[in-house]
N, C-alpha and C positions, 0 to 999 in steps of 0.2 A: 404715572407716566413711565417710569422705569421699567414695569414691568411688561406693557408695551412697546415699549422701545427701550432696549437697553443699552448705557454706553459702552462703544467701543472704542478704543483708543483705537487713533492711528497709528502705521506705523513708521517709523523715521526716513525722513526722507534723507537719499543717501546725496551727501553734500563733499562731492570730490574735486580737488585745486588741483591740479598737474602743478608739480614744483617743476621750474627751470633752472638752468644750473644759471647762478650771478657772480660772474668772474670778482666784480668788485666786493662783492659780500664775504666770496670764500677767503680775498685779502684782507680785508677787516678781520675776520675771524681770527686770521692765524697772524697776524700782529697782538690782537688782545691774549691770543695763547701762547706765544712770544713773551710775553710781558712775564706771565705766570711764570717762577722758576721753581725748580726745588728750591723749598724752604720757605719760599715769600710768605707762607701765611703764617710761617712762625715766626719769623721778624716782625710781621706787622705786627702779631699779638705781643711777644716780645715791648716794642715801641709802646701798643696803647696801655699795658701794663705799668710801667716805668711811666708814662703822664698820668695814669689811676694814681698812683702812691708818689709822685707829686703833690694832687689836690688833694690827695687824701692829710698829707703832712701837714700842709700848709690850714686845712679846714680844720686841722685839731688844736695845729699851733696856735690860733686865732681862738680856738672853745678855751685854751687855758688862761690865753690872756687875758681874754674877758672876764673870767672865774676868776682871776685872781684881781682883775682890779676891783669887782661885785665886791671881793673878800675883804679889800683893803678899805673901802668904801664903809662896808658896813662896821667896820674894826674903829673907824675913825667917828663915823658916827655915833655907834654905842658907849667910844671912853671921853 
């Protein structure tokens, strides 16, 4: 059948949207780029840093405690 009829792709149908200008759009825009200052991303990373090595303390504090009562546990039970 191919060689009979062989396929041909079509080709793309061209699919054009006229942008209109959105007065309230272009406000939204430049309020959220407003927001944005120099630096914000380094404070935010800054902040989510300092709550990593929060949980990070706290998650280790908790592995020793438990290691050590395991330790005292078995100390007690072995004498």
């Amino acid at each position: 059948m191919s060689v009979l009829f062989p396929k041909v792709n079509k080709p793309r149908e061209w699919d054009y949207r006229p942008i209109y200008y959105d007065k309230d759009k272009e406000a939204r825009k430049g309020k959220k780029l407003a927001r944005l200052h120099h630096g914000s991303f380094r404070e935010e990373h800054e902040k989510n840093m300092t709550e990593l090595r929060k949980r990070k303390h706290t998650s280790s504090l908790a592995f020793w405690l438990a290691l050590l009562a395991m330790l005292l546990f078995a100390f007690y039970v072995l004498y």
